[in-house]
Residue, then its C-alpha position, 0 to 999 in steps of 0.5 A: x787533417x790540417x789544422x784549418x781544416x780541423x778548424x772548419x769542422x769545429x766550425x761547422x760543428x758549432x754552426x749546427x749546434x748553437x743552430x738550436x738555440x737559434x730556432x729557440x729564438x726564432x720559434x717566438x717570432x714565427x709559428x713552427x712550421x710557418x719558420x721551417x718552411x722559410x727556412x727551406x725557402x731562403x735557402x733555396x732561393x737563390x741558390x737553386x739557380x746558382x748550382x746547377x741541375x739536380x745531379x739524382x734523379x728526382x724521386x729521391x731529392x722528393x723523398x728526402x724532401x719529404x721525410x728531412x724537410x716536411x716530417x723531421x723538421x717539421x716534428x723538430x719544430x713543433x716540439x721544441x715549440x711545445x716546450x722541448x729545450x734546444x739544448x736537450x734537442x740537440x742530444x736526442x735528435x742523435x739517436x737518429x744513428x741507432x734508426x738508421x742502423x734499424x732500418x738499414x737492418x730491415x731495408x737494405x739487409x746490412x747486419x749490424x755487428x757486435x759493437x753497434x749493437x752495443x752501442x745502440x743499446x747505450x744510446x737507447x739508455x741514453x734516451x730512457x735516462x733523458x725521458x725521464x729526466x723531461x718528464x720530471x721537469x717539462x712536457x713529454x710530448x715534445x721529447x716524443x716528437x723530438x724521438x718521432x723526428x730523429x726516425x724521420x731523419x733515419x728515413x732520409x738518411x737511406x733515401x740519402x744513401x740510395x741516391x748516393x748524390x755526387x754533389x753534398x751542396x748540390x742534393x741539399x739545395x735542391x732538396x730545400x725546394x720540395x718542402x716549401x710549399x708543403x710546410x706552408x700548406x701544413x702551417x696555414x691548415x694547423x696554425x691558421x693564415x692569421x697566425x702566419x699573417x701576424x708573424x709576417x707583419x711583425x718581422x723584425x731584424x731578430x726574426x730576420x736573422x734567424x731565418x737567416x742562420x737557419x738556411x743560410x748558415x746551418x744550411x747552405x755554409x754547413x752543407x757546403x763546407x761538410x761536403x768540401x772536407x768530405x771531399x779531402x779527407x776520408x768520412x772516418x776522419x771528418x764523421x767524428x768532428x759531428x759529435x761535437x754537435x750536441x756538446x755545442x748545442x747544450x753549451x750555447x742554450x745553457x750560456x744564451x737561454x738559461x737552461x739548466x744542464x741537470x746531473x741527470x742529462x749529463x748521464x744521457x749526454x754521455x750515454x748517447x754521445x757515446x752509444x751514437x760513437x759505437x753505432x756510426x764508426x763501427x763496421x757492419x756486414x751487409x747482405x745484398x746492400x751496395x755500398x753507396x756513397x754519401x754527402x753532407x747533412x743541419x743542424x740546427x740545421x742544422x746536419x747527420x750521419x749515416x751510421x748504417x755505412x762503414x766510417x759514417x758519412x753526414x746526411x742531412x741533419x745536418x740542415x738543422x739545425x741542423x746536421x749534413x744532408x748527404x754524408x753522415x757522420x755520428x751524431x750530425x744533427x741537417x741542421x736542425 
C-alpha cells in the first residue's frame, strides 16, 4: 500500500474507535435508541437520493437493516447507556469475528480450520477475562448486551456475505433507511415520547455533533473510504488495519472520558485482539458455501469483518460505531 493509503486506514480506524467514546457523549443528550435512530436518519438523508438505486435485491438491504441497524446498534446502545465503558465496547464488540465463524459454520457449511479455532478460543478467553473484569468494577448487563450485539452483527455479516453488495457505500446508505422508523417505533414505546420530546427541545451543538460523527463520520466517511481501499487493494492487505479499532477506542475513552484501563482489560485486550487475528485472517474450508464478495462495515460506527471468509473483508460494523457494512476485516467494529 502506499502511504497515504495506509494512512487512510489508519484514518478510518481511529474515526471507528473514538466513534465510542462519541455515543458516550451523545447517550447524555439523547435516550438510546431515540440517538441510533438519528443516526440512521442523518445518514441516509441525503444521501439516499445522491447514490443511486439499490444494487442487491431488497430482502437483504432489510435484513441487514434489521439484524445491523435495529438489533446490533440498538443493544450497543442500550448498553452502553446502561453503564458498559465505550472503551471496553470497542474491544468485546469484536468477538462478533468468532460469531461469524459459528454461524458460517451452521449456515453456509464453512469448516473453520485449526488455526481459527485456535483463535476463537483465545477471543472466548478474552471475553471470560473482560466478564470478570466488568463484573468487578460495573454492571454485567451491559457487558451481556454488549456480547448479544456483537452475535447480532455476525448475523449481518452473513446477510452481508449472501448479498455480496458490488457497491460497500451504496448497500450502507440504503441499509440506513430500514432502521429509522423502527428504532423510532422501539424509542417511543420503551423511552416514552416525553423522554425523546425533551431531548429533542434541549438539542444542543454537542448533541448535534455527535449525531453528526456517528452517521456521517463513522458512517458515511468510514464506509466509503473502507470500500474505496478495498477497491485498491486486496481484503488481507486492508482487513488487518481494523484491529486498530479497539486500540483507538480504549485510548480515546481513557484520555477524553477518564475510564481506567485495568491490568486485567489489558489481558482481555490481548486475548481478543489476538484470538479476533486467528479467527479473521486465517483460511477456512467450505462445504457447499460460494465464495461471495464483501463490502465495508461502523464503528462507532462505527464497522466489521467478515472473519468467516478467507482474507476477511469489512462488514458493517463498521457503522459503529462503529466498523464497515459490507466487507469485513478482523475486529472492524459498522461503526459503532
Amino acid at each position: 500500500m502506499r502511504p497515504s493509503h495506509v494512512l487512510l486506514a489508519v484514518l478510518v480506524a481511529a474515526v471507528w474507535g473514538v466513534n465510542f467514546t462519541v455515543i458516550e457523549v451523545g447517550l447524555d443528550h439523547f435516550p438510546p435508541l431515540l440517538f441510533s435512530a438519528l443516526r440512521f436518519l442523518v445518514a441516509a438523508l441525503p444521501a439516499v437520493f445522491l447514490v443511486g438505486p439499490p444494487k442487491v435485491a431488497w430482502k437483504w438491504i432489510v435484513g441487514v437493516g434489521l439484524a445491523l441497524g435495529v438489533a446490533k446498534f440498538g443493544l450497543l446502545f442500550i448498553g452502553m447507556d446502561t453503564g458498559m465503558p465505550g472503551g471496553l465496547s470497542s474491544l468485546v464488540l469484536q468477538v462478533q469475528a468468532v460469531f461469524t465463524a459459528l454461524f458460517a459454520f451452521v449456515l453456509l457449511g464453512e469448516r473453520p480450520s485449526r488455526v481459527r479455532l485456535l483463535g476463537m478460543a483465545v477471543a472466548l478467553a478474552g471475553i471470560g477475562v473482560a466478564a470478570v473484569d466488568e463484573g468487578a468494577s460495573g454492571p454485567l448487563t451491559g457487558f451481556v448486551l454488549v456480547v448479544a450485539a456483537a452475535a447480532c452483527w455476525g448475523v449481518s455479516n452473513i446477510l452481508t456475505r449472501r448479498a455480496s453488495p458490488p457497491d460497500a457505500l451504496n448497500f450502507m446508505i440504503w441499509v440506513s433507511t430500514v432502521p429509522v422508523l423502527p428504532l423510532l417505533a422501539l424509542s417511543l414505546l420503551l423511552e416514552g415520547p416525553s423522554a425523546d420530546l425533551a431531548a429533542l427541545r434541549s438539542l444542543d451543538r454537542a448533541g448535534g455533533a455527535t449525531v453528526l460523527y456517528v452517521a456521517w463520520g463513522a458512517t458515511v466517511f468510514g464506509f466509503g473510504a473502507w470500500g474505496w481501499l478495498l477497491h485498491r487493494h486486496p481484503a488481507s492487505t486492508v482487513a488487518p488495519f481494523s484491529l486498530l479499532v479497539p486500540v483507538f477506542g480504549m485510548t480515546s475513552a481513557a484520555l477524553f472520558l477518564g475510564e481506567s484501563v485495568t491490568p486485567l482489560r489489558w489481558c482481555a485486550a490481548a486475548l481478543l485482539v489476538g484470538g479476533v487475528a486467528l479467527t479473521s485472517l486465517s483460511r477456512s474450508g467450505t462445504a457447499g458455501a460460494t465464495p461471495a464478495k464483501g463490502t465495508p462495515a461502523d464503528a462507532a460506527t462505527e464497522p466489521v469483518t467478515d472473519p468467516a471468509r478467507p482474507g476477511g473483508a469489512p462488514s458493517e460494523g463498521a457503522l459503529s460505531g462503529e466498523s464497515p457494512e459490507s466487507a469485513q476485516g478482523p475486529g472492524a467494529s459498522l461503526r459503532a
